[in-house]
C-alpha positions as CSV (number, residue, x, y, z in Angstrom):
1,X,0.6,-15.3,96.0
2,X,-0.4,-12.9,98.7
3,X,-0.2,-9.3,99.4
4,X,2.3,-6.8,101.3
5,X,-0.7,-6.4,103.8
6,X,-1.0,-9.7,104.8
7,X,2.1,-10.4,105.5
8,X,2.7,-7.8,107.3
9,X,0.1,-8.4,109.4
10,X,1.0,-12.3,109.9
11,X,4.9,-11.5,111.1
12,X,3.1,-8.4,113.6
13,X,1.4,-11.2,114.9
14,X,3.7,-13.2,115.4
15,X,6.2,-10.9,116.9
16,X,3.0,-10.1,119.2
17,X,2.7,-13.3,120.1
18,X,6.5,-13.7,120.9
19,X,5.8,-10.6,123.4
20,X,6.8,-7.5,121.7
21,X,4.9,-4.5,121.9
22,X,2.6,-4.1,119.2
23,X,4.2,-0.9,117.6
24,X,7.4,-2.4,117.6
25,X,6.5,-5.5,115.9
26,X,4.8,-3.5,113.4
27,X,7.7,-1.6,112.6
28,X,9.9,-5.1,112.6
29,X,7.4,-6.6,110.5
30,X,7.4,-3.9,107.9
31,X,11.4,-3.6,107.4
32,X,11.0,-7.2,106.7
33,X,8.5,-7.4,104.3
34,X,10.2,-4.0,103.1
35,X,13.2,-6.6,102.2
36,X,10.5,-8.7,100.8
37,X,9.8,-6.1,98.1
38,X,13.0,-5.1,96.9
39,X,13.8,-9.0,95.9
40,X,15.7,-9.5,99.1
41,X,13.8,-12.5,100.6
42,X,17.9,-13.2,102.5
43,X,16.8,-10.9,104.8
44,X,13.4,-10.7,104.8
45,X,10.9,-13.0,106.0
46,X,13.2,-15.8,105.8
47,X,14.7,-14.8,109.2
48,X,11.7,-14.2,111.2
49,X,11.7,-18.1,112.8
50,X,15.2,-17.5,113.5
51,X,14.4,-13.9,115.6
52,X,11.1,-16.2,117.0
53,X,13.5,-19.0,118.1
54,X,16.4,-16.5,120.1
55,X,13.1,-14.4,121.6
56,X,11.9,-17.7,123.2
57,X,15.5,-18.9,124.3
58,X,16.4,-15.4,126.0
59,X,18.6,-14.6,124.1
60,X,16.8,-11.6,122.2
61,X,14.6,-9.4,125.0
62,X,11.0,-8.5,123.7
63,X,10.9,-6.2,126.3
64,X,13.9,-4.6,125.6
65,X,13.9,-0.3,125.8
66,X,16.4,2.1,124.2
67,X,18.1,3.2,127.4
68,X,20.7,6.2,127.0
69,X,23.6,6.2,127.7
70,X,25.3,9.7,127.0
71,X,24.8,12.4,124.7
72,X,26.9,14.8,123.6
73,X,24.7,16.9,121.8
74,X,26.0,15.6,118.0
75,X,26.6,12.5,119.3
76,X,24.2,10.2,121.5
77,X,24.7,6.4,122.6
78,X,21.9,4.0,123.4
79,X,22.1,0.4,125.4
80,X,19.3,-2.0,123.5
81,X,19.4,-4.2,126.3
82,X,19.3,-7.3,123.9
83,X,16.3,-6.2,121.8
84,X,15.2,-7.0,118.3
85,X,17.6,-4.8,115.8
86,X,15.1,-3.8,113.7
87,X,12.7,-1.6,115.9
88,X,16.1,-0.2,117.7
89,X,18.2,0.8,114.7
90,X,15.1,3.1,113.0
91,X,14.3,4.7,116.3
92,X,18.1,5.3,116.1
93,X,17.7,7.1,112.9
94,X,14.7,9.1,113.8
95,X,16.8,10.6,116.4
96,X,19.6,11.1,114.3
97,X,17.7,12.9,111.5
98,X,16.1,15.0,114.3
99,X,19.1,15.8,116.0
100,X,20.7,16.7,113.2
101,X,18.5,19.5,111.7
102,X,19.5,21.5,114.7
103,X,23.6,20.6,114.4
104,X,24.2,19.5,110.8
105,X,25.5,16.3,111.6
106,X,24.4,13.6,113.8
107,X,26.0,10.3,115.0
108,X,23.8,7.7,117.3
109,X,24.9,4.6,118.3
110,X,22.9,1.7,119.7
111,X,24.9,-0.9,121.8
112,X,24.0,-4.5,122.9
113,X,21.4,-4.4,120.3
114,X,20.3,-7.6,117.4
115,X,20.6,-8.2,114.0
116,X,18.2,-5.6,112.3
117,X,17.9,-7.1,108.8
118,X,18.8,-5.1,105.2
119,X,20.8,-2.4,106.4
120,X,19.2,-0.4,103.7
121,X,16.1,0.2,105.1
122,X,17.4,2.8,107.9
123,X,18.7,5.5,105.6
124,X,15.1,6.5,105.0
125,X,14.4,8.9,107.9
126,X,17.3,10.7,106.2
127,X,16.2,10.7,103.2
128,X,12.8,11.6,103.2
129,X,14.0,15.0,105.5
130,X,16.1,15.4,102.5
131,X,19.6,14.3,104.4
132,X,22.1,11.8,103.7
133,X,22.9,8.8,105.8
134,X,25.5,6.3,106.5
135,X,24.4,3.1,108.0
136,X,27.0,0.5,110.0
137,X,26.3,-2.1,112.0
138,X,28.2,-5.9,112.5
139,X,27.2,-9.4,113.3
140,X,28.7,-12.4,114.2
141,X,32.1,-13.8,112.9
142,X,32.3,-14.9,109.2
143,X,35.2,-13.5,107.6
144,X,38.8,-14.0,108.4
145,X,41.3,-11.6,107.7
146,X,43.1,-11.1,104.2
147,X,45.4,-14.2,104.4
148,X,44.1,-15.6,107.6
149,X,42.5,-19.0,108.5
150,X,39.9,-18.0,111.3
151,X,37.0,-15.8,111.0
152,X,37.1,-12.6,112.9
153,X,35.0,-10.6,111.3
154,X,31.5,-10.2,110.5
155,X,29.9,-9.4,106.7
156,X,30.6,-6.2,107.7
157,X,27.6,-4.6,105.9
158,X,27.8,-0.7,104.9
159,X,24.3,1.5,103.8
160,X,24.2,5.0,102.4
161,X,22.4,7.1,100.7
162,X,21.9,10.9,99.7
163,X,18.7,12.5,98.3
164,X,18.0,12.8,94.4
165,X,15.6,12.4,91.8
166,X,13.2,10.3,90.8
167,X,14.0,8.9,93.5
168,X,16.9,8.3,96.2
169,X,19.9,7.1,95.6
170,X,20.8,3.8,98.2
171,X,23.8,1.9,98.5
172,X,23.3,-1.4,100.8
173,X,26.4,-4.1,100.7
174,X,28.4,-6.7,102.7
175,X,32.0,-6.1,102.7
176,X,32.1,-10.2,102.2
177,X,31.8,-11.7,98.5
178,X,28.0,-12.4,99.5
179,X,26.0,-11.6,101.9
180,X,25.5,-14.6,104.6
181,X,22.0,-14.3,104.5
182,X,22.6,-15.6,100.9
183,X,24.2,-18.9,102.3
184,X,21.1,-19.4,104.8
185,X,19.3,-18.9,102.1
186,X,20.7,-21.4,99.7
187,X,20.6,-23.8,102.8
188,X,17.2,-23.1,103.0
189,X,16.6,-24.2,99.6
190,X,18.9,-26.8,99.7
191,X,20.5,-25.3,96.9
192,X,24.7,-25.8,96.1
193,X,26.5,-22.4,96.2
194,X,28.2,-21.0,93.5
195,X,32.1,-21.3,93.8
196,X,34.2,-18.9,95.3
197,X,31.3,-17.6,97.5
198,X,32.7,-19.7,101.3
199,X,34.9,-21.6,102.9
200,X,34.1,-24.6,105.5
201,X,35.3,-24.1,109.2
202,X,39.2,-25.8,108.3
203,X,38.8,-23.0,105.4
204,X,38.8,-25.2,102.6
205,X,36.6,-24.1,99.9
206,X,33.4,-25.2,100.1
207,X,29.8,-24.8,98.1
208,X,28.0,-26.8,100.9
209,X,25.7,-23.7,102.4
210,X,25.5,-25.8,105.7
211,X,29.2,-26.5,105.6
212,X,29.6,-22.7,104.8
213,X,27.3,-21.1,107.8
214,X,29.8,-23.1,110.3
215,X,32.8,-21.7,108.0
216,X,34.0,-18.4,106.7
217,X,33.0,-15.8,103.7
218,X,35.0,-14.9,101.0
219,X,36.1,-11.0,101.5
220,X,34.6,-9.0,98.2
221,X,37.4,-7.9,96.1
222,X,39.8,-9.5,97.9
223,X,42.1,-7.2,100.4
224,X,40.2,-4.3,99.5
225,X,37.3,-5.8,101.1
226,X,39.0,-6.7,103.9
227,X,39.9,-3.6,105.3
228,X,36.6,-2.1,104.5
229,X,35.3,-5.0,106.6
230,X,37.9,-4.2,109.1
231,X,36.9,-0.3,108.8
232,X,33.5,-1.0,109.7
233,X,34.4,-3.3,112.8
234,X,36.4,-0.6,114.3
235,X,32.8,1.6,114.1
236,X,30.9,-0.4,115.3
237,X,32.0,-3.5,117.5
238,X,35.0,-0.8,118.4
239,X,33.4,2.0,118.7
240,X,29.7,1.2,119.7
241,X,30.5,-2.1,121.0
242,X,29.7,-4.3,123.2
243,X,31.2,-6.9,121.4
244,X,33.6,-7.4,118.4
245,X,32.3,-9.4,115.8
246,X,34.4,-12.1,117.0
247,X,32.5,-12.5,120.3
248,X,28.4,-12.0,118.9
249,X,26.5,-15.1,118.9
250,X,24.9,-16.8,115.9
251,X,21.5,-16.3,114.8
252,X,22.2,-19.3,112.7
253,X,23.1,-21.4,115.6
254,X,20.3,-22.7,117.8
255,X,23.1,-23.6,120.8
256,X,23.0,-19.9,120.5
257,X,19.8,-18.8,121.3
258,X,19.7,-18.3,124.8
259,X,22.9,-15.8,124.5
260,X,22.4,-11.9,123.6
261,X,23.9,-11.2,120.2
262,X,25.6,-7.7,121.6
263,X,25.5,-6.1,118.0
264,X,26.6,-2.5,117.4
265,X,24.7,-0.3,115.2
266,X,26.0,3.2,114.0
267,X,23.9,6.1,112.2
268,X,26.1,9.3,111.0
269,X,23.6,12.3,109.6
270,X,24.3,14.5,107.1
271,X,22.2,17.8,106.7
272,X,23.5,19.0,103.2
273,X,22.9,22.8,103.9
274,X,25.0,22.6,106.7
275,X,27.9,22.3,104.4
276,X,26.7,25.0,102.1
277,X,25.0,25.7,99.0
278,X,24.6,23.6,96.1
279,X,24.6,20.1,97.4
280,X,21.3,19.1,95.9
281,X,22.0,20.3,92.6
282,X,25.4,18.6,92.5
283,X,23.4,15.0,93.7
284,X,21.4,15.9,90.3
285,X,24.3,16.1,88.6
286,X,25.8,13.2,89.8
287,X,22.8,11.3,89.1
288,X,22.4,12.4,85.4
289,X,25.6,11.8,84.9
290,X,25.6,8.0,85.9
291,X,22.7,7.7,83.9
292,X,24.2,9.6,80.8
293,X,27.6,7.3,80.5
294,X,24.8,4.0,80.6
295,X,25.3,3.2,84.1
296,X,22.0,2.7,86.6
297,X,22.8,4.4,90.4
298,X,21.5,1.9,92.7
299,X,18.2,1.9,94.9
300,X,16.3,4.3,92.4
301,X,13.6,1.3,91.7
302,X,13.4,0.9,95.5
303,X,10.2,1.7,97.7
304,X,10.6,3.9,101.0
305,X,8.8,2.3,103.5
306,X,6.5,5.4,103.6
307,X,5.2,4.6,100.2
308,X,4.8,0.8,99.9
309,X,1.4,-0.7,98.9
310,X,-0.3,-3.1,101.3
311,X,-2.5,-4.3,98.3
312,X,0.5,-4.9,96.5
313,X,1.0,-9.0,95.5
314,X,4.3,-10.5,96.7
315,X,5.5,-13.7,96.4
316,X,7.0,-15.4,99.0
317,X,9.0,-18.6,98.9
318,X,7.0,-21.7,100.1
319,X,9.4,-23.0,102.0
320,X,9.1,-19.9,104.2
321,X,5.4,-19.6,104.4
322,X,5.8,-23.0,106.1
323,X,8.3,-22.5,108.7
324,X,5.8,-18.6,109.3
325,X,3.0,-21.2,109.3
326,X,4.2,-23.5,111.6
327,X,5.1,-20.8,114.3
328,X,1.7,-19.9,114.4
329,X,0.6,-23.2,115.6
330,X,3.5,-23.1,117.9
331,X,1.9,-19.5,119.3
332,X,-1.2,-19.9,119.2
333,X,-1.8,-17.3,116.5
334,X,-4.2,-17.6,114.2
C-alpha cells in the first residue's frame, strides 16, 4: 500500500527523467494517478512504461509545445507536435474554459497530439468555473464498422459533464463494448477476457487479451455504438486531425514506438448563462430526479483533481509497481 503522494511523485520523476519539463510531468503524473483513484488502474499507472517506451523511441516528443494554429475567436486550433496527451489536452481546456467566459461557447482542438489517458479527467476546468464540457478525442484503430471485418476505428471515447450538486455530474465512455485499456489490462494480468468483449485480427471471437490487442473491439450496443464511434471520428480524426484512427500508431505496439501517434483531441465549452436563466436549477432537478426514481448519475463519488488527498492510501497492482520500478533502474531515478 502507498499513498496518492508518492506516486505521484515517482511517475513526475520518471517523466523528468524521460525529459519533460517538470510542470508538465506533474500534471501527467497527476491525471494518472487521478485514474488511479477513481478505480481506473486501465488508464492509470498501468500505461506510464508504455508513454516511457514511445518517449525514448521518438515517437512521443518531451519537448513538444502547444503551437497555434488559428483562432477564430470561439474556436482555436493547436499543433502538439507529438507530445504527451495528457499535459496538451488540460491546457486545451484551460483555454477553452477561459475563452469561453467571454463568448459562451468555446471549441479548441489540439492536433498531432498523444494518447492523454481517462478522458474524464479534462472536463474539470469546466466544471469547477461552473460550465459544462464535452470531451473527444481518438486513438488507434480497434473497431471495425457495424458488419465489417477490419478495424477502422478507434474506441472512440466520449466525456461530459455539467455542474451539480454534491458534486458534478461526469460521463466518461468508449463507444466500443470495453474500453481497450481493459484488454491491456487483462493481458497484463494474464487474465482470459470475458466473452463478447474482442475479436482476434481474422475477426474471430476471441478472449485471448494478446490475441485481442492485435484484433478488433466489439462496438457497445451494437450499431448504435457504431455510429457514435463513427460520430466522434468525424470530430476529431476529421475534424482536428492529423490522422484518422485508421492511420495512428499503437501504443501497444513496441514496432510502433518510434512513430508519432497523430491523435486529435476536441474540447467544446458551454457557459450555461449564456443560454439563459435557469440552467443550474434545471441540473438540480435533473439530478434529484435520477436519484428519486433509484438510479445513481455517474461521477458524483469522483474526486476533481483540485481536491484529491496526497496522504490518501492507494493500492496499486504489483505487477505495475514492477514494470514503474524497473524504469527507474533503467533512468537512473531513484
Amino acid at each position: 500500500m502507498t499513498t496518492v503522494g508518492e506516486l505521484s511523485r515517482l511517475a513526475e520523476r520518471l517523466l523528468v527523467a524521460a525529459g519533460l519539463p517538470r510542470h508538465r510531468a506533474a500534471r501527467t503524473a497527476e491525471i494518472l494517478v487521478l485514474a488511479e483513484t477513481w478505480g481506473i488502474a486501465t488508464h492509470g499507472l498501468m500505461r506510464l512504461p508504455h508513454y516511457l517506451e514511445r518517449l525514448r523511441a521518438g515517437g512521443c516528443r518531451p519537448d513538444a509545445e502547444l503551437e497555434r494554429v488559428s483562432d477564430a475567436g470561439a474556436v482555436i486550433s493547436y499543433d502538439g507536435g507529438a507530445g504527451l496527451g495528457h499535459w496538451q489536452l488540460w491546457e486545451a481546456a484551460e483555454v477553452a474554459r477561459d475563452r469561453c467566459a467571454d463568448t459562451g461557447i468555446a471549441a479548441v482542438a489540439v492536433q498531432n497530439s498523444s494518447h492523454c489517458g481517462a478522458l474524464g479527467s479534462y472536463v474539470y476546468p469546466a466544471l469547477d468555473a461552473g460550465m459544462v464540457s464535452l470531451v473527444f478525442s481518438n486513438g488507434p484503430p480497434a473497431m471495425p464498422p457495424w458488419g465489417g471485418r477490419e478495424a477502422v476505428l478507434s474506441t472512440s471515447p466520449i466525456a461530459a459533464g455539467f455542474p451539480s450538486s454534491p458534486a458534478p455530474v461526469v460521463i466518461d465512455l468508449a463507444t466500443s463494448a470495453v474500453a481497450r485499456g481493459k484488454i491491456a489490462w487483462h493481458a497484463q494480468q494474464d487474465e482470459p477476457l470475458p466473452e463478447g468483449w474482442a475479436f482476434d485480427a481474422d475477426g474471430v471471437p476471441t478472449v485471448d487479451p494478446q490475441a485481442a490487442l492485435q484484433g478488433m473491439l466489439a462496438p457497445l450496443g451494437g450499431s448504435k455504438g457504431y455510429v457514435l464511434a463513427l460520430l466522434v471520428e468525424g470530430l476529431t480524426g476529421g475534424l482536428v486531425g492529423p490522422s484518422l484512427a485508421a492511420d495512428v500508431a499503437d501504443m501497444f505496439n513496441r514496432a510502433d514506438d518510434s512513430k508519432p501517434q497523430g491523435i486529435g483531441h476536441l474540447v467544446v465549452t458551454l457557459r450555461p448563462d449564456a443560454f439563459g436563466p435557469g440552467a443550474a436549477d434545471r441540473f438540480e432537478q435533473l439530478v434529484a430526479r435520477v436519484g428519486n426514481a433509484g438510479g445513481r448519475p455517474p461521477g458524483l463519488s469522483r474526486r476533481s483533481p483540485s481536491t484529491m488527498d496526497e496522504r490518501q492510501p492507494l493500492q496499486v497492482a504489483d505487477s505495475t509497481l514492477e514494470r514503474l520500478r524497473s524504469w527507474e533502474q533503467r533512468l537512473g531515478v531513484s
